[in-house]
C-alpha positions as CSV (number, residue, x, y, z in Angstrom):
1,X,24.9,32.5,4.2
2,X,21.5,34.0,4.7
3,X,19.8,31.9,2.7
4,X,21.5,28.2,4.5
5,X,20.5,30.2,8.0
6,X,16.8,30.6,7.1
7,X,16.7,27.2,5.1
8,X,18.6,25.2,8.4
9,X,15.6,27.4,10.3
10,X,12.7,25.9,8.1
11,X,13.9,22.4,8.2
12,X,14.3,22.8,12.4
13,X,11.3,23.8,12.7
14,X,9.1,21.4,14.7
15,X,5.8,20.1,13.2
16,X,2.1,20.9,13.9
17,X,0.0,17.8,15.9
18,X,-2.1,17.7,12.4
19,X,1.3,18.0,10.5
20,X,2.5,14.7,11.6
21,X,-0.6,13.0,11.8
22,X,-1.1,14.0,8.2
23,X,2.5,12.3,7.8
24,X,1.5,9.2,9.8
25,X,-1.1,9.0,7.1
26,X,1.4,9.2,4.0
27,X,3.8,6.9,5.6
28,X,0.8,4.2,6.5
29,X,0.3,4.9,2.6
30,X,3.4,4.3,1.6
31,X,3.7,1.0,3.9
32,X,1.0,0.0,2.8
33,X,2.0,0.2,-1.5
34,X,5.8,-1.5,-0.4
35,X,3.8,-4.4,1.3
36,X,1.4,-5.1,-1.4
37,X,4.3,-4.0,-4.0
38,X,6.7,-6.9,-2.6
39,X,3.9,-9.2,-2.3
40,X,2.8,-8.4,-6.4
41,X,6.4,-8.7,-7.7
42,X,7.2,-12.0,-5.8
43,X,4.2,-13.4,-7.1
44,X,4.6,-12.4,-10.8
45,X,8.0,-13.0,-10.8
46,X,7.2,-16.7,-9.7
47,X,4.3,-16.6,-12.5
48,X,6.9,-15.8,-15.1
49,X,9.6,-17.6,-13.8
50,X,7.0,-20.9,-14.2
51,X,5.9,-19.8,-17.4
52,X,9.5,-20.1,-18.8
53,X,9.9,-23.6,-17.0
54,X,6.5,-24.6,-18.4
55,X,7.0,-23.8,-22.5
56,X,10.9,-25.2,-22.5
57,X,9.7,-28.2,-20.7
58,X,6.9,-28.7,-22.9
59,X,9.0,-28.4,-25.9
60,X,12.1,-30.7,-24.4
61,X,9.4,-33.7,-24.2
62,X,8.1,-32.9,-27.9
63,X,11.5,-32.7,-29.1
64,X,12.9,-36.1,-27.0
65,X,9.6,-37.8,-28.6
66,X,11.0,-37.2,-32.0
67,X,14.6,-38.2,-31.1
68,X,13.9,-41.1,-29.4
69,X,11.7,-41.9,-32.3
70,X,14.1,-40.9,-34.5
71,X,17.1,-42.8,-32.9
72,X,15.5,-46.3,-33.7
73,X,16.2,-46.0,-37.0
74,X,20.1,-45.8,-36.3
75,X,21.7,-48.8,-37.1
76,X,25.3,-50.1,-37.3
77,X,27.0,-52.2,-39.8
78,X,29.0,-55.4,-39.3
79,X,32.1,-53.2,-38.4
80,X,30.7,-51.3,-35.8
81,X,29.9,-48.1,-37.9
82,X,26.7,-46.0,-37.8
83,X,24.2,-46.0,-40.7
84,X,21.8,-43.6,-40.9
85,X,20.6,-44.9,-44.7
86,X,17.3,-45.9,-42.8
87,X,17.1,-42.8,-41.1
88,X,17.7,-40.6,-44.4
89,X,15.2,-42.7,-45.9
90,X,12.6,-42.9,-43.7
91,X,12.1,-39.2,-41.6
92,X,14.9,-37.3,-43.4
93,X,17.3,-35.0,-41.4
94,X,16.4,-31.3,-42.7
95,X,13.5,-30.4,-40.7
96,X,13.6,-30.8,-37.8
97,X,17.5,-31.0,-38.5
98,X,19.0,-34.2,-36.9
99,X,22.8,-34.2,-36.5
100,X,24.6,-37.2,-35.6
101,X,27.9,-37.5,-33.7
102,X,30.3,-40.4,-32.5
103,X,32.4,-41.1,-29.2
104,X,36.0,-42.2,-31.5
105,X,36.7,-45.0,-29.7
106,X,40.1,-44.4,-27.9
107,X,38.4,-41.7,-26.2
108,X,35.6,-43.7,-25.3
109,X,38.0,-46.4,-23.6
110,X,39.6,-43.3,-21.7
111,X,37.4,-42.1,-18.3
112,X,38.0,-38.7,-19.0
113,X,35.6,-36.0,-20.3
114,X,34.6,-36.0,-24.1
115,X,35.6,-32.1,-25.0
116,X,33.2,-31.1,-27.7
117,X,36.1,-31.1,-30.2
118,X,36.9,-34.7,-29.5
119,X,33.2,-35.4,-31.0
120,X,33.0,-37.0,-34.6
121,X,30.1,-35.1,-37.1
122,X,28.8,-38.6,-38.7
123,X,26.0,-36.6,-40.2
124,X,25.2,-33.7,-40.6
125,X,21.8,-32.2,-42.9
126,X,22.8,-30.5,-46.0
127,X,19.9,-27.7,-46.6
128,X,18.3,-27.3,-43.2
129,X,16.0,-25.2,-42.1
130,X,17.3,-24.0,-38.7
131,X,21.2,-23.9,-39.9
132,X,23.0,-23.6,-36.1
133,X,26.7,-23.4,-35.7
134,X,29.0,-26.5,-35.5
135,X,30.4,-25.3,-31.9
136,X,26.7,-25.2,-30.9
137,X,26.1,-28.6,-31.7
138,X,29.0,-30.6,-30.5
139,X,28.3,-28.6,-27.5
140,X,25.0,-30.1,-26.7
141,X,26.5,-33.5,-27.7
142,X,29.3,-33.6,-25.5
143,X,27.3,-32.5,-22.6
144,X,24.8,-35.2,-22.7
145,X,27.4,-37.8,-23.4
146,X,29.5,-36.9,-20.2
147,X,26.1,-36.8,-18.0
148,X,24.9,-40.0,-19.8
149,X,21.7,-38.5,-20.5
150,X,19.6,-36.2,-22.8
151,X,21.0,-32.5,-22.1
152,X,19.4,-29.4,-23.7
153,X,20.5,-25.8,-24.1
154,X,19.6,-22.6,-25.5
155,X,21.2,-21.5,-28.6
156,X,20.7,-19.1,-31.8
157,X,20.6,-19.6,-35.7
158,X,23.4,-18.3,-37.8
159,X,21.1,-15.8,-38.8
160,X,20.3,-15.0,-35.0
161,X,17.0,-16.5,-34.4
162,X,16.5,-18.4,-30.8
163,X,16.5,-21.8,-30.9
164,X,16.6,-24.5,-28.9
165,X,18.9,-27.8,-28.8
166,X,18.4,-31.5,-27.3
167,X,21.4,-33.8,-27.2
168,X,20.5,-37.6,-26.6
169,X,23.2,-40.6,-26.1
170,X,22.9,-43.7,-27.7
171,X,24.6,-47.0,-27.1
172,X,26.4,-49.4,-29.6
173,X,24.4,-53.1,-30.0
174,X,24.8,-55.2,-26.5
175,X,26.5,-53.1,-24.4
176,X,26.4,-53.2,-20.7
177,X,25.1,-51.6,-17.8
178,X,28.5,-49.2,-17.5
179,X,29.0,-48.7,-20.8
180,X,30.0,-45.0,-22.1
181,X,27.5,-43.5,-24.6
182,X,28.8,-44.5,-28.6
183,X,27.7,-40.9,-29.4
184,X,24.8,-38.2,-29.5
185,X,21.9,-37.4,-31.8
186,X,21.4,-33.9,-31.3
187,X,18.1,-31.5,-33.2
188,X,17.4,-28.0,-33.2
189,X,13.7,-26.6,-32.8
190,X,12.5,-22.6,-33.3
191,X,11.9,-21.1,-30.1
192,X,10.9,-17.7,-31.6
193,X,7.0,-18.1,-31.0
194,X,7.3,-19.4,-27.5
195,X,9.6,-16.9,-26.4
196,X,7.4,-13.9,-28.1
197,X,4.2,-15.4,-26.0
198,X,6.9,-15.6,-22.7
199,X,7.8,-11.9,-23.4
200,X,4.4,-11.3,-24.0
201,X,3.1,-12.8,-20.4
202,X,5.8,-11.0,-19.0
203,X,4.8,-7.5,-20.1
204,X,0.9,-8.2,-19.2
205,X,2.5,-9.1,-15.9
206,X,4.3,-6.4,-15.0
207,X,1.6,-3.9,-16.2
208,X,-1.0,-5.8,-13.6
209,X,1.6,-5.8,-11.0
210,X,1.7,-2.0,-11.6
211,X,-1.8,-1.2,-11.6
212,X,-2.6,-3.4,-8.7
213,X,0.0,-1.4,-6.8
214,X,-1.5,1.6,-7.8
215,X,-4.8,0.6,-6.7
216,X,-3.3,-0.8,-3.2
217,X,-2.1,2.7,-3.0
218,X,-5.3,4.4,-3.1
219,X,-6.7,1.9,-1.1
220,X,-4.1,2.4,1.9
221,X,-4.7,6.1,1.3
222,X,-8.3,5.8,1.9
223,X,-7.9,3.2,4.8
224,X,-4.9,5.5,6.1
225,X,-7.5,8.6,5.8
226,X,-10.6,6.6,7.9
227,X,-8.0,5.6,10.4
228,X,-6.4,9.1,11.1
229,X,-10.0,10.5,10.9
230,X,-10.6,10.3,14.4
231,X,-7.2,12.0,15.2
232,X,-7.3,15.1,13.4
233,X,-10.9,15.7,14.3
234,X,-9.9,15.2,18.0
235,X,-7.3,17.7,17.2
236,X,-9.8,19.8,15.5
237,X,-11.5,20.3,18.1
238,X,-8.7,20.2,21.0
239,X,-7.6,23.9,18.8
240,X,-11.4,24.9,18.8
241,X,-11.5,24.2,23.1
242,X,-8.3,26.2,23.6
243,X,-9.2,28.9,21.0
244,X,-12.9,29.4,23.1
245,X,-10.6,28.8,26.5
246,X,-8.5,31.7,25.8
247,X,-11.3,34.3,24.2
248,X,-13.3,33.4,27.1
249,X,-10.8,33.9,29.5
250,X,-9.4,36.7,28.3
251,X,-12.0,39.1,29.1
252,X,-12.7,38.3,32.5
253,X,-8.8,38.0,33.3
254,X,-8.2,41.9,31.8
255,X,-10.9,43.2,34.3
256,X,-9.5,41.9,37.2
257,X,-6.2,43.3,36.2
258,X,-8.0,46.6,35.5
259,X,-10.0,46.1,38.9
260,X,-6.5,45.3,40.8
261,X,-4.5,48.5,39.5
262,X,-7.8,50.9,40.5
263,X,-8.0,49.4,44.1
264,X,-4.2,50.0,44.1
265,X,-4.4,53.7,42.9
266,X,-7.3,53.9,45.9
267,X,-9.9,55.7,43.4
268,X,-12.3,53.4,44.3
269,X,-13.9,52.6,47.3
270,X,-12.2,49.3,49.0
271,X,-15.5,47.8,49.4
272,X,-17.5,48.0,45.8
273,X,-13.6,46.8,44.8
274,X,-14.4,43.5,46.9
275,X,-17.8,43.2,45.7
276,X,-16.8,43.7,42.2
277,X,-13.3,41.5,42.4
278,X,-15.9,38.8,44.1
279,X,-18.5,39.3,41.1
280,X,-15.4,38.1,38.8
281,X,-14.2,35.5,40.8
282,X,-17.4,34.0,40.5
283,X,-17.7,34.3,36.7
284,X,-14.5,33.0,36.1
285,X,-15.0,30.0,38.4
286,X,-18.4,28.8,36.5
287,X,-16.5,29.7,33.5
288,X,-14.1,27.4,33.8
289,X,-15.8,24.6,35.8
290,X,-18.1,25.1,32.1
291,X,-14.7,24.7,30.1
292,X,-13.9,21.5,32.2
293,X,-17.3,20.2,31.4
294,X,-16.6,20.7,28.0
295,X,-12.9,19.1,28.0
296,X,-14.3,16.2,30.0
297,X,-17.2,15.5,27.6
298,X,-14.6,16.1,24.7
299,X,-12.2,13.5,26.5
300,X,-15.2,11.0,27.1
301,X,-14.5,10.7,31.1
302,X,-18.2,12.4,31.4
303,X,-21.6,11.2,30.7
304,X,-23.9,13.0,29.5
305,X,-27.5,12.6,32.1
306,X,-30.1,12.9,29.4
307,X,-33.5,12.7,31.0
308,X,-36.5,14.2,30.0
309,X,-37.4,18.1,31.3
310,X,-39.4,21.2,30.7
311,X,-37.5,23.8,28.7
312,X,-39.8,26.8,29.4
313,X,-39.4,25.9,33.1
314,X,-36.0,25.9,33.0
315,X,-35.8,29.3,31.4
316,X,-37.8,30.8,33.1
317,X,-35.8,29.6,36.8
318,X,-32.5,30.8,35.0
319,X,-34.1,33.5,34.4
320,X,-35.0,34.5,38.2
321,X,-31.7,33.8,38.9
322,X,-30.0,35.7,36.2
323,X,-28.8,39.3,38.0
324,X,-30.8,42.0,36.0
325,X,-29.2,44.4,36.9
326,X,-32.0,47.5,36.0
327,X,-32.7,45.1,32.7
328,X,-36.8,44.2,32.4
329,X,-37.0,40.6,30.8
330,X,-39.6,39.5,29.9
331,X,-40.2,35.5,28.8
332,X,-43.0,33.8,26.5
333,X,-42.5,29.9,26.4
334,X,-44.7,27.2,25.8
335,X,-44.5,24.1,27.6
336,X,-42.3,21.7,25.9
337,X,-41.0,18.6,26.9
338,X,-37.2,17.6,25.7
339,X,-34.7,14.7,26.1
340,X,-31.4,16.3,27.1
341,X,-28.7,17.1,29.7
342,X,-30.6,19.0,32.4
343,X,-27.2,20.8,33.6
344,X,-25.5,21.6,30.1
345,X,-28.9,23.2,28.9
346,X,-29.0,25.3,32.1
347,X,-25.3,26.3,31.4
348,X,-26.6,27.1,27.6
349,X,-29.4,29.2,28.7
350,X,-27.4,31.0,31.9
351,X,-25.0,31.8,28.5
352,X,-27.2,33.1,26.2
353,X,-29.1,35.0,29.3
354,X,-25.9,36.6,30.1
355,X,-24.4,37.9,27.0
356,X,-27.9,39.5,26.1
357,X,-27.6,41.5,29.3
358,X,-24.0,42.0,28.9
359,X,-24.1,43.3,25.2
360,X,-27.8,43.5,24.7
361,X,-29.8,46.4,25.2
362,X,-29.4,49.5,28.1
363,X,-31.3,48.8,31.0
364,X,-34.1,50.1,30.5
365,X,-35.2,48.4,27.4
366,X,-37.3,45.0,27.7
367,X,-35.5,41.8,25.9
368,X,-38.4,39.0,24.9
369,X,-37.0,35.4,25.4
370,X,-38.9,32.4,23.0
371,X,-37.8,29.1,22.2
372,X,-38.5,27.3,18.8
373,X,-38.2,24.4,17.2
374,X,-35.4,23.9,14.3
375,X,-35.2,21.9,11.1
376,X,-33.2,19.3,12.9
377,X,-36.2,18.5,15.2
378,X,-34.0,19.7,18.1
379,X,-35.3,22.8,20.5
380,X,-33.0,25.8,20.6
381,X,-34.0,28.8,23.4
């Protein structure tokens, strides 16, 4: 029971800012791998789909070339019957094997269907080389003699091996125009090679499919990463702002409170109370009219006024403005000329000037002020 409470507890939590800008970024990912991913498998699956069309077209043409040829050397006797002497003697039936089948002719007076068993085997080759089963055959036959053109299927060997079957009609001597086909001349081909080089295609496909949706993966993570880039270091630096908001005020907030309950106790005198209470307010106003600065120059609604001014100058008049208090300062500056914000650097300085006073030295003792170039070509006081 324990363990469901603190797991229901976890999973209720709410997410960080950064949390779900860092899950924005995985689901842009992730977006961005289904498009490409859809787009990939569409266009291989088209790829392979035409390369299947492609090879069985290109051997249905080779194979009605043969029959065609093949299916002039049919002739018929004075009775009406089929001869394939000229055939057998002239191209053979073995390889390619060449079976030939007959329409009998009360069922090609009918206008029914021919059922594959209604089919006559006229010939049939003794010692092919692609032996196929009868059923297979008068299959193929029938088909193309109820659609009255050449039909072709898939089929396998007796020994399993893929092959492929075209049936072609033929017509007796002088028939007319709606004459039912006298029968079918059907052959067999190997299919094994073309479908190995299909299966083949297929694989090399797929595995480029794959890796391409890998690699649009790590693309869309790096393009997901340069978009949310800005975010997070706005975010960065919205957590930085409030962490410097609160230390800052924090201080100045506890010693009004600590001011506040001695001037309500009455052990000090009401009016050093009112000078010190107004010594605070003041503090606490330019510190936060320097933390809206800040926000508005984070938040882009301020411009910075760069103009060119003299740094030691502008020390040394924060420095007579600065309240000693007993402290001896004293300040050694060179003249220097800088491009910057005349305001922010006076806030910088007033800054620095304070918290040397404030956790510097006793009074008594004499702080030295210089300014310097750095590395970056920029001056710092």
């Amino acid at each position: 029971m324990t363990g469901s409470v603190r797991l229901s507890s976890r999973r209720s939590r709410p997410l960080t800012p950064t949390a779900r800008v860092r899950r924005l970024r995985r689901r842009i990912t992730l977006l961005f791998a289904l498009t490409s991913a859809v787009g990939l498998v569409a266009m291989a699956a088209w790829a392979v789909r035409a390369d299947d069309v492609r090879w069985r077209d290109q051997m249905d043409r080779t194979m009605s070339a043969d029959t065609n040829w093949a299916l002039g050397l049919l002739e018929t006797d004075e009775d009406g019957r089929l001869d394939a002497g000229v055939l057998l003697d002239t191209a053979g039936t073995a390889c390619p094997p060449l079976h030939l089948l007959s329409v009998p002719p009360d069922a090609a007076r009918d206008a029914r269907r021919i059922a594959p068993a209604d089919l006559v085997v006229e010939h049939a080759p003794r010692e092919p080389c692609l032996t196929v089963g009868g059923a297979a055959v008068r299959r193929a036959a029938a088909a193309a003699v109820n659609a009255d053109e050449e039909r072709s299927l898939d089929g396998r060997t007796t020994t399993g091996e893929p092959v492929r079957l075209l049936a072609l009609p033929f017509y007796p001597p002088e028939a007319e125009e709606d004459a039912r086909p006298q029968g079918a001349l059907v052959t067999v081909a190997d299919t094994a090679a073309q479908q190995a080089g299909h299966r083949r295609l297929a694989w090399r496909v797929t595995g480029g499919c794959a890796l391409l949706v890998c690699l649009s993966a790590l693309v869309g993570h790096l393009l997901s990463g340069r978009a949310v880039r800005p975010a997070l270091e706005a975010l960065d630096r919205q957590e930085s702002f409030l962490a410097d908001a609160a230390h800052d005020l924090r201080t100045p907030a506890a010693s009004l409170r600590t001011l506040a309950e001695t001037a309500l106790r009455g052990d000090t005198d009401s009016t050093d109370v009112h000078r010190r209470t107004l010594r605070l307010a003041e503090g606490m106003g330019s510190l936060v009219d320097g933390l809206l600065t800040r926000a508005r120059l984070m938040s882009g609604t301020a411009v910075l006024a760069v103009e060119p001014l003299r740094l030691d100058q502008l020390v040394e008049a924060v420095l007579e403005d600065a309240p000693t208090d007993g402290h001896r300062v004293t300040v050694e500056a060179r003249e220097a000329v800088v491009v910057a914000d005349p305001d922010l650097v006076r806030r910088a300085v007033a800054n620095l000037v304070g918290n040397a006073l404030v956790h510097g030295h006793a009074p008594g003792a004499r702080p030295r002020w210089t300014s310097r170039w750095q590395p970056t070509g920029r001056r710092r006081p």
